[in-house]
C-alpha positions, 0 to 999 in steps of 0.5 A, a space after each residue: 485471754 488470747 483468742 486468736 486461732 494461733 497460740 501466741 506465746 503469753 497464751 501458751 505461758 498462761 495456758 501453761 500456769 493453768 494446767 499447773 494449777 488444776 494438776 495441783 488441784 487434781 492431785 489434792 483431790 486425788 489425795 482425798 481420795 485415799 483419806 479414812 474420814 474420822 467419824 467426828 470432826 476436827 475443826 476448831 471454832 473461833 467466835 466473838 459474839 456479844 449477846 447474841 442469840 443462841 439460834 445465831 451461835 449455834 449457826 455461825 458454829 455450824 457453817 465453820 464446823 460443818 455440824 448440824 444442830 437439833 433443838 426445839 426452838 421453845 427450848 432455846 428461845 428462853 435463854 438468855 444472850 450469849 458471850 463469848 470470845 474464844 479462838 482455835 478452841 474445839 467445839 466441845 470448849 466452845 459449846 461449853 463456854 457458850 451454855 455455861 450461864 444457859 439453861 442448855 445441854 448437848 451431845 454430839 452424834 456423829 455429825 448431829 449435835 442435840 441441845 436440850 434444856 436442863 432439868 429443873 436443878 440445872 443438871 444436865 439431862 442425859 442425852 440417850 443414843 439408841 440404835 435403830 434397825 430394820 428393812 425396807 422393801 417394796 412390793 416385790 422385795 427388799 430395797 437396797 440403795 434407800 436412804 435413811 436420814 435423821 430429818 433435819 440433819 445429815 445423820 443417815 446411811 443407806 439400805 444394803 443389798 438385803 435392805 437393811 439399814 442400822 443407825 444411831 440416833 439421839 432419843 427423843 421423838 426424832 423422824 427418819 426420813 426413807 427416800 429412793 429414786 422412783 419411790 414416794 418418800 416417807 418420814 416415820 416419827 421413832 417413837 421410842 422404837 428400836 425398829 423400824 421397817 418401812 414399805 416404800 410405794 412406787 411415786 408416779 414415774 412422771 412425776 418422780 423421776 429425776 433428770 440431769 440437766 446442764 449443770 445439775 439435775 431437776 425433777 421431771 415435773 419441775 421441768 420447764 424446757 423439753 427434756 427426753 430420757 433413757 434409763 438403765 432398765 431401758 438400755 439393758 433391754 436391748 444391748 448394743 455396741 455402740 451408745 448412739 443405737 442405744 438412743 435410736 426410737 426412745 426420744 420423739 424428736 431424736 432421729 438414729 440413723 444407722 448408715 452402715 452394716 459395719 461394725 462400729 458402723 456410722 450412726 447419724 443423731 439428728 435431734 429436731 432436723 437439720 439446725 446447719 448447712 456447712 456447720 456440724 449438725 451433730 449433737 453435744 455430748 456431756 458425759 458426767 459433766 464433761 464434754 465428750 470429744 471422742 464419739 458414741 463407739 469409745 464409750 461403752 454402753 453398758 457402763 451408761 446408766 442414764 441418758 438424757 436428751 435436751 432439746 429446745 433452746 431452754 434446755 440448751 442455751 446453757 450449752 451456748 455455742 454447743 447447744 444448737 444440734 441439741 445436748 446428750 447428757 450421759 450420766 455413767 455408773 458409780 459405786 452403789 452405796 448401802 453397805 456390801 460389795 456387788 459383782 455383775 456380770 452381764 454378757 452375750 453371744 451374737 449370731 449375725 447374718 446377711 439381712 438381704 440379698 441383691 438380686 444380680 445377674 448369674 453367669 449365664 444372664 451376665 453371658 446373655 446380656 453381653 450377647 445382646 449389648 454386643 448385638 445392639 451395637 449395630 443400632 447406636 454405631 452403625 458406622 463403626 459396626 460397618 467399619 469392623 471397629 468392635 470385632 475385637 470386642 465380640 463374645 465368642 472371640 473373647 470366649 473362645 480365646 479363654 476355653 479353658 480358663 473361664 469357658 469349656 468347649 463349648 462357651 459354656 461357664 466354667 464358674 458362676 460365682 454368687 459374690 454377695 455368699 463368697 464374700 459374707 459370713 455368719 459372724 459370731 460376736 461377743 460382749 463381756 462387762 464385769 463390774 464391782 461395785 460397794 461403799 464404805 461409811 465415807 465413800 463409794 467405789 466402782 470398778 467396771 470391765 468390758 470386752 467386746 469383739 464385735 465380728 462383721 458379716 463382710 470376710 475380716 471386718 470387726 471391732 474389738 474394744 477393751 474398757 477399764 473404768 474406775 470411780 470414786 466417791 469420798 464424802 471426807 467431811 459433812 461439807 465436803 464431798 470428792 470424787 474421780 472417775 477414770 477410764 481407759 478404751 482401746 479399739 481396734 477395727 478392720 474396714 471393709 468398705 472404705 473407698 466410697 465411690 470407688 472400686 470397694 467391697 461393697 460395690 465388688 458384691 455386685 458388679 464382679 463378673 459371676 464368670 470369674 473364680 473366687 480362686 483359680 486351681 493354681 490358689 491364684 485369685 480370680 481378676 477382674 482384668 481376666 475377663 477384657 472390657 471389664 472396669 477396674 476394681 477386684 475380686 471381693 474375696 481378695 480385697 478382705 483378705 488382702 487389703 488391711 484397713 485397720 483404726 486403732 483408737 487408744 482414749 484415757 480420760 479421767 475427771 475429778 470434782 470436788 462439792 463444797 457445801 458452803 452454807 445448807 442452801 449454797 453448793 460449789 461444785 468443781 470438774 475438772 475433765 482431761 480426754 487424750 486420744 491417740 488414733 493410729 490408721 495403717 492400711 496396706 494393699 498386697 500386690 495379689 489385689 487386681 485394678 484398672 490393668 491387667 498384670 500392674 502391681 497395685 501394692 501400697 502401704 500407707 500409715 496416718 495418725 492423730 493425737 488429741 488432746 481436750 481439757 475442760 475445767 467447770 466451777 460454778 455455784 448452786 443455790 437452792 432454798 425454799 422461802 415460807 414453804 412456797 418459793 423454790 429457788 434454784 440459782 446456778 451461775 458458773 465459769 467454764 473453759 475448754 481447750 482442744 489441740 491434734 496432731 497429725 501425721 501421714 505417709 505412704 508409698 506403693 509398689 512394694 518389693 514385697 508383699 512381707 512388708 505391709 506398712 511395717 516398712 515404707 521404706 519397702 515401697 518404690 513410689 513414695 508419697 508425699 508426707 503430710 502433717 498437721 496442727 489444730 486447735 481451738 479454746 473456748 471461755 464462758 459464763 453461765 447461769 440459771 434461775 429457776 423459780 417454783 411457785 408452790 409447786 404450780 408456777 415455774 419460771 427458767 431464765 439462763 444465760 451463757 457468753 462464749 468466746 470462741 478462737 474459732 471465729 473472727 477476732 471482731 465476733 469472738 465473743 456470744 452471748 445466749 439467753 432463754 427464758 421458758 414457763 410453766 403451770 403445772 394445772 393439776 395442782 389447782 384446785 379444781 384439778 387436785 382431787 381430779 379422778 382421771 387427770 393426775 398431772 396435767 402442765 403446760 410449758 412455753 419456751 424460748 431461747 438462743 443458741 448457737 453453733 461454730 462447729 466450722 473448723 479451725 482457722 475458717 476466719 483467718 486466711 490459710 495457706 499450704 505448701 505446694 510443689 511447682 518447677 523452677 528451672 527444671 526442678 522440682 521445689 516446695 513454695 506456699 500460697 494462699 489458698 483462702 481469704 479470711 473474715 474477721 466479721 465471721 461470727 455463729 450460726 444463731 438459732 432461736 427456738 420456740 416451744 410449747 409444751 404439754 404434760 398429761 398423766 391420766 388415770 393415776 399416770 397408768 396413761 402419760 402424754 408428752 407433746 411439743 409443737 416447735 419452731 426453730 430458726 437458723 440465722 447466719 448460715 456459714 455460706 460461701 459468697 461469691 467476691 470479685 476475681 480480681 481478689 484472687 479468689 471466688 468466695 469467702 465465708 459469711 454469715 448469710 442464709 437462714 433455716 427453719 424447722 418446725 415440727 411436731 412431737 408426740 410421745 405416749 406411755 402406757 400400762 395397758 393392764 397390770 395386775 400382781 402377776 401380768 403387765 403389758 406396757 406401751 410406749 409410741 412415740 412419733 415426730 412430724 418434721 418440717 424443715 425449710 431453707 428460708 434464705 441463701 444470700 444475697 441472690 438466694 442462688 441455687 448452691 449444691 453442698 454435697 461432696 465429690 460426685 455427689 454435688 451435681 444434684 443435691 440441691 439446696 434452694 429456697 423454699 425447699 428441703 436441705 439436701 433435695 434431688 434435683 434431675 429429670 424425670 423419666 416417663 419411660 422409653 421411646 417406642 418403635 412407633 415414636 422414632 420420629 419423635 424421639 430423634 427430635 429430642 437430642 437424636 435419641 432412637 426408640 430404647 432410649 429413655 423418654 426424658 420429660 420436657 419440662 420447660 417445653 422448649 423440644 430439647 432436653 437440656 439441664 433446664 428441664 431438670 427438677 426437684 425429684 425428691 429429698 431426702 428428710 422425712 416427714 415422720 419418724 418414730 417407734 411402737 414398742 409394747 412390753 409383756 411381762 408375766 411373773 418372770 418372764 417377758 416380753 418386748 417387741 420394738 417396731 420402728 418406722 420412717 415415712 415421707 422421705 426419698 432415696 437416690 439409689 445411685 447404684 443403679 448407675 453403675 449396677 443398671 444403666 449400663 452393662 458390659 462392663 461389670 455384672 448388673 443387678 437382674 432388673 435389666 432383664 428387663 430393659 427394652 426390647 423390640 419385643 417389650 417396649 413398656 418399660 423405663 430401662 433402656 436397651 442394653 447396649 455396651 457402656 464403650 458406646 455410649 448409654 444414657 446415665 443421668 440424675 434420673 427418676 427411676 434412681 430415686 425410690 420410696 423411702 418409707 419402712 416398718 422395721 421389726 428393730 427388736 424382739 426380746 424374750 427373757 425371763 428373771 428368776 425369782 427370789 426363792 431361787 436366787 437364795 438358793 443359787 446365792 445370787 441378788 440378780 439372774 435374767 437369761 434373754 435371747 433377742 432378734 434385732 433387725 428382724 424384718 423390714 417393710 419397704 418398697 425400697 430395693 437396696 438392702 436397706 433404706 437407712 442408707 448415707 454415702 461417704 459413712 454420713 460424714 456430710 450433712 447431706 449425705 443421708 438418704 444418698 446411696 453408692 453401695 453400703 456395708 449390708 446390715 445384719 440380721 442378729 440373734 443374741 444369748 444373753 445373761 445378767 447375774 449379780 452377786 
């Protein structure tokens, strides 16, 4: 296939017979859908066979038909060689042909065909069928969902919701099998009984419980890599809008960082730390065997029934190029099989309010401060003072020309206005899931609805989002199952805090003027510009009503499989995945929105949108086998292809003619824009496969491999290859262990593996040009230019990773203990390296630094007492990280990553923490008795910060700059305790971050200078002759100048204990669901985000400038959405 970043036209003509094929394919599948299956079969057999055995016969018409035999090998192994010679006869003519000279009789039962022995006249004996019926219940009540099978067959069905279950057998001394998901399996021989009930008991969950790996799924005991998991029952306790919260605190080694108060707010998942510089450090996302394309916010979390996280290399490596941020599995649920239909509804009403508030200056401190400010003056322009150059800009001048306005008579505040209260709300929200689900004898089906109108603490900001989610199942023959899931989401959001850096909402709550109205009598708004000397930037309460920020999100995705049982052991399995998404931004600006001047119109329109489209098709085989009831084998080998396009539009345009137009109409704008549009692609093949190897039940062995070929990357390195191997022993299963008392499982696990990452863009190894305007005789055209140089050799980001793992249960796993000990490198970093500037330019990308994390993981669980009608249960879970930069180039030069104004300190060097602080250190301020020694320091007078010297050298220059913090943690994790007495319960959620610091940039505008906007109250406490001991410099107006730096007073302890959740519910009890006619009712209310334990002066110390969309953004703060504190009703019922 052609891998070049531009689609050539073979490429596109055989891309286009591909997606003609898998549309035909899909619609078969599709079709097969709709089909009824027959209770028997219809195939016909062909066979040429010279005496043969009867065992063989009856095999090779089993893999053409797809039915299952049962007989007693005593029984079959006295006849005699078989001939025959048929062809496109049915099974009954064959079976007849077969045993017509044999001493052998049959019946067919559904998908089972019995043989027997004649009796001793050589009659046929008479094959009975009986019907076998009863319930099957565990401790608490019916099971429904069980499975109930005829060993040795596929004859079987399922429990309904009252737990019963019918099922015609052949008579003899046959053996049910009752299996179900966290339960230990039971086989009861019939025994000429017509019913039978069964009580299953609860396995051991670390044992028993069952995981999606890559490819297929795995007991968790026969794990070999590192694998965390989330089920429903713990998704459902506490509720979320957005899927990646759903994951915060339950995985040791997955970090959730929530970035923004907003609804549908940025969340980073970081598993195992940073794995890149430049490259995406975020997570793969799998979503029912499909790569997901479109973020944690388009899918809706109650419809997810598991999540499972992969993160070492063994687990990953089948994931190749897209395994290196880790893998998050998301298996959503399906129809419920046994019998009736269920409907649910689950739903909730939330409250949510400003969690914290800033303390800032009220209008007569604003008013104080400004005096002061203007007073000092004098001290820092002494010249200018003498000269009248700031009479203009004295208070009472300005006041007094504004009595009336903004001030009585007597100077005196008209307004004083509390923005942080105007702006914020008390926000009510809601959350609404419906769903049907039910089963047929043949096929299962569910049907799944959500709304939910997620409303923001800021005035106009929500989310509002609608999901429809259909799912099939179709098991048409013994051999061939089917299956489809479509789903469709809409969103809609309003922002209110876009513009990180600039003049935004969340800015505007702390520095607009307490002195100006929200509106003046007249229903004009109050400006910024109303008050002179003041920045630009504007009423906060205008900019939510007036300024509309809207994403609108439509996704349709829909996948398809197809399972082939093609002998008893060997499985193939077909996916076929499509995602297209349309993302449509317009924004507007009404000209009532002040700026920088006084009087200018600042009306704008603006509109943007992207289109994508992303298809993956999967086909690989499974073969799984015991051999002499010791050797597990589990084969998976496959191919897979993925292919991603988007474009893109944009315009704009300002001043508007008026207001009514909005961006209905950028034809209404006077300054047009200039339109931009854009095309990206990308493709993907690869090749994959995993063995895994079981010694009785004691030694496990994984070996995966994966090739990838890339578009992405340079033509000489498109292609990777990516292998892991990883080990296992599981001690509890020997003999000195079995029968151990307190330890019930005990394994230790070794792995190793490569993964990689080309999560760079499209078009990074290829040189790039773009459109640009210049004059050419005195008009302006449009040319093009180069504007970077390509690398052919641009190859992956590799990671290796070892791991050691342990597997401890104690006590009958009433205590489970899961620890890991890793180290991960990152080697060929995608850096810019510095060429000659006689190329024209002054890097290209290569593949030159290295990173390191290393770390440790400790996960515990624990049912502390349980008795028939009290359980307290506890889950802990920590993570110690480490993560190093090992190497940055030829040079290893200093390089600082992060984007816009951000750049100036964010410090990547060897040896230390990506993302590290880099600044001066402040020791204090300059005392009246040190004004000789603090004019030898660049001047400085006593008030003035007093910087350390670091370099000794008397002068303050960027050398004495140094590493001031970072902001990756050194720990992280969660405590969550769960209490449950009969129907009611329990849960209480802590979660807590240490070790980490943050730059709380804020304090820039908000504290080093004044007079031009409001500042937080900490500057009441700057310098003055009177109070010298202190770290704020004197307060002096920012026109005259003021010491603004990368300080050490901006960077604060990052560590926290937040109450995340505390949940009360209570589940009512059978007596009363059959009275009420319902399976299911819990009612629950819930606090999240109840209280926060830190030093940390902002509203919150999970915190990451421009949303998180850097890698080394996080723990860097300019104003924030302020996150809520929300109380919830819940209620869950099914029918």
């Amino acid at each position: 296939m052609n891998f070049n970043s531009k689609a050539t036209p073979l490429a596109w003509s055989k891309l286009s017979k591909i997606i003609l094929v898998m549309k035909f394919t899909a619609i078969l599948i599709i079709a097969a859908l709709t089909n009824v299956s027959a209770k028997t079969f219809s195939q016909t057999v062909s066979l040429r066979q010279k005496n043969a055995s009867v065992e063989k016969v009856l095999r090779l018409i089993e893999k053409q038909t797809g039915y299952h035999f049962m007989y007693d090998k005593q029984d079959v192994s006295k006849a005699g060689g078989i001939n025959i010679d048929v062809d496109n006869v049915t099974i009954d003519q064959a079976l007849t042909e077969a045993f017509k000279d044999q001493p052998l009789t049959y019946k067919i039962f559904q998908e089972t065909i019995v043989v027997k022995k004649r009796d001793a006249n050589n009659t046929p004996i008479e094959i009975k069928a009986v019907d076998i019926q009863g319930t099957v219940s565990d401790a608490k009540g019916p099971l429904p969902g069980v499975n109930v099978k005829l060993k040795g067959t596929t004859t079987g069905t399922a429990t309904d919701v009252n737990g019963k279950y019918k099922l015609t057998v052949p008579e003899g001394s046959a053996v049910l099998v009752f299996s179900f998901i966290g339960y230990t399996s039971q086989e009861v021989p019939i025994n000429n009984r017509q019913t039978i009930d069964v009580v299953l008991a609860e396995a051991p969950q670390a044992l028993n419980e069952v995981v999606v790996v890559g490819y297929g799924t795995s007991k968790r005991v026969d794990l070999t890599g590192s694998v965390g998991s989330v089920g429903s029952k713990a998704l459902q306790e506490r509720p979320q809008t957005n899927l990646e919260q759903e994951l915060a605190g339950k995985i040791a080694g997955v970090n959730v960082s929530s970035n923004s108060g907003a609804p549908g707010g940025a969340t980073k998942v970081r598993i195992r730390g940073y794995t890149s510089l430049n490259a995406s450090t975020n997570p793969l996302y799998v979503v029912d065997g499909v790569v997901w394309t479109e973020g944690g916010n388009a899918i809706n979390p109650n419809d997810v029934e598991s999540i499972d996280v992969l993160k070492d290399a063994s687990s990953t490596a089948i994931y190749g190029t897209r395994g290196a941020n880790g893998v998050i599995l998301v298996t959503t649920k399906r129809g419920a099989k046994g019998g009736a239909g269920t409907v649910s509804y689950d739903s909730y009403v939330s409250v949510s309010k400003m969690a914290k508030k800033l303390d800032v200056l009220n209008a007569k401190e604003f008013l104080a401060i400004e005096d002061l400010g203007y007073a000092n003056i004098k001290k820092y322009d002494p010249t200018g003072w003498a000269n009248g150059d700031y009479a203009d800009d004295d208070p009472k001048v300005i006041r007094t020309a504004l009595i009336g306005k903004l001030f009585d008579a007597n100077l005196q505040p008209l307004y004083d206005v509390d923005w942080q209260d105007a702006t914020t709300r008390t926000a009510v929200s809601q959350n609404h899931n419906l769903s049907f689900t039910g089963s047929g004898e043949k096929m299962n089906y569910g049907f799944f609805l959500n709304y939910a109108d997620d409303q923001g603490i800021i005035l106009n900001s929500y989310l509002k989002r609608y999901n429809a989610r259909l799912t099939f199942d179709n098991q048409i023959k013994p051999w061939l199952k089917v299956g489809a899931t479509l789903n469709y989401n809409a969103q809609e959001g309003r922002a209110q805090d876009n513009g990180v850096g600039g003049n935004n909402i969340p800015r505007m709550l702390v520095e607009m003027p307490s002195i100006i109205p929200i509106r003046y009598p007249d229903g004009s708004y109050g400006k910024r510009t109303d008050y002179p000397n003041m920045e630009g930037g504007d009423n906060p309460v205008a900019q939510a009503n007036e300024i509309t920020q809207l994403s609108k999100l439509r996704v349709f995705s829909g996948n398809t499989y197809a399972n082939i049982n093609i002998l008893p052991s060997l499985q193939f399995r077909s996916v076929l995945g499509v995602t297209t998404s349309a993302n449509y931004y317009p924004n507007s600006q009404t000209g009532l929105v002040g700026g920088a001047t006084a009087n200018q119109d600042y009306s704008s329109a603006s509109i943007s949108e992207a289109n994508n489209v992303f298809w993956q098709w999967s086909n690989y085989f499974t073969y799984d086998k015991t051999f002499a009831g010791i050797h597990k084998i589990n084969l998976v080998a496959g191919f897979e292809r993925q292919n991603f396009k988007q474009t893109g539009f944009g315009a704009s345009t300002s001043t508007l003619s008026d207001n009514f137009y909005s961006f209905y109409n950028l034809g209404a704008g006077q300054i047009p824009g200039r339109p931009s549009s854009n095309y990206d692609a990308w493709q993907m093949q690869s090749f994959f496969a995993r063995l895994n190897y079981n010694l009785k039940e004691k030694y496990l062995l994984t070996v995966t491999g994966r090739q990838d070929g890339s578009s992405r990357l340079g033509k000489n390195t498109k292609y990777g290859f990516f292998p892991s191997a990883a080990i296992a022993w599981r001690a509890s299963q020997e003999a000195f262990l079995k029968d151990n008392k307190t330890i019930s499982d005990l394994k230790f696990r070794l792995s190793y593996g490569l993964t990689g990452n080309t999560e760079i863009g499209e078009y990074r190894s290829t040189a790039n040009i773009e459109t640009t305007p210049y004059v050419f005789g005195g008009a302006q055209a449009i040319g093009t230019r180069q504007t970077s140089i390509g690398n052919e050799d641009l190859g992956w980001e590799k990671n290796s990773e070892i791991d050691f793992g342990v597997s401890l249960g104690l006590f009958n796993n009433r205590i489970n203990i899961e620890a890991d000990a890793f180290l991960k490198k990152t080697q060929a970093l995608l850096l810019n390296s510095p060429i000659p500037q006689t190329s024209g330019f002054g890097n290209v990308f290569k593949n030159i630094g290295k990173l390191q994390n290393k770390g440790i993981e400790l996960g515990i669980n624990t049912t502390n007492i349980k008795t028939e009608n009290f359980t307290w249960s506890s889950n802990f879970n920590i993570t110690f990280l480490n993560t190093r930069i090992l190497a940055l180039g030829q040079n290893n030069d200093d390089i600082f990553l992060a984007p816009g104004f951000l750049s100036d300190f964010n410090l990547m060097r060897v040896g230390l923490a990506p993302g590290s602080f880099y600044g001066y250190t402040v020791l204090g301020t300059w005392g009246t008795s040190e004004a000789a020694q603090a004019a030898s320091y660049n001047n400085l007078k006593p008030g003035d910060l007093k910087i350390k010297d670091t370099n000794g050298d008397g002068k303050i220059t960027a050398d004495d700059r140094e590493v001031l913090g970072k902001s990756t943690p050194d720990g992280f994790g969660t405590f969550t305790n769960n209490f449950r007495y009969k129907g009611v319960e329990l849960g209480i959620e802590l979660q807590f971050n240490y070790g980490n610091q943050i730059m709380n940039l804020t304090k820039h505008s908000g504290q080093d200078r004044t007079g031009q906007a409001n500042s937080y109250a900490t500057v009441l406490d700057a310098w003055t002759p009177e109070h010298q001991n202190t770290s704020i410099a004197e307060t002096r107006p920012a026109y005259v100048g003021y010491q603004t730096e990368i300080y050490s007073t901006k960077v604060e302890n990052g560590n926290f204990i937040r109450g995340r959740s505390v949940t009360l519910g209570y589940n009512f009890a059978d007596n009363i669901l059959k009275k009420l006619k319902v399976s299911r009712l819990r009612v629950y209310a819930q606090a999240q985000n109840l209280f926060i334990i830190t030093k940390y002066t902002g509203y919150d110390p999970e915190v990451s400038t421009y949303n998180g969309s850097s890698n080394f953004t996080q723990g860097i703060l300019f104003y924030d959405y302020p996150k809520p504190r929300t109380f919830l009703l819940g209620l869950n019922v099914s029918f």
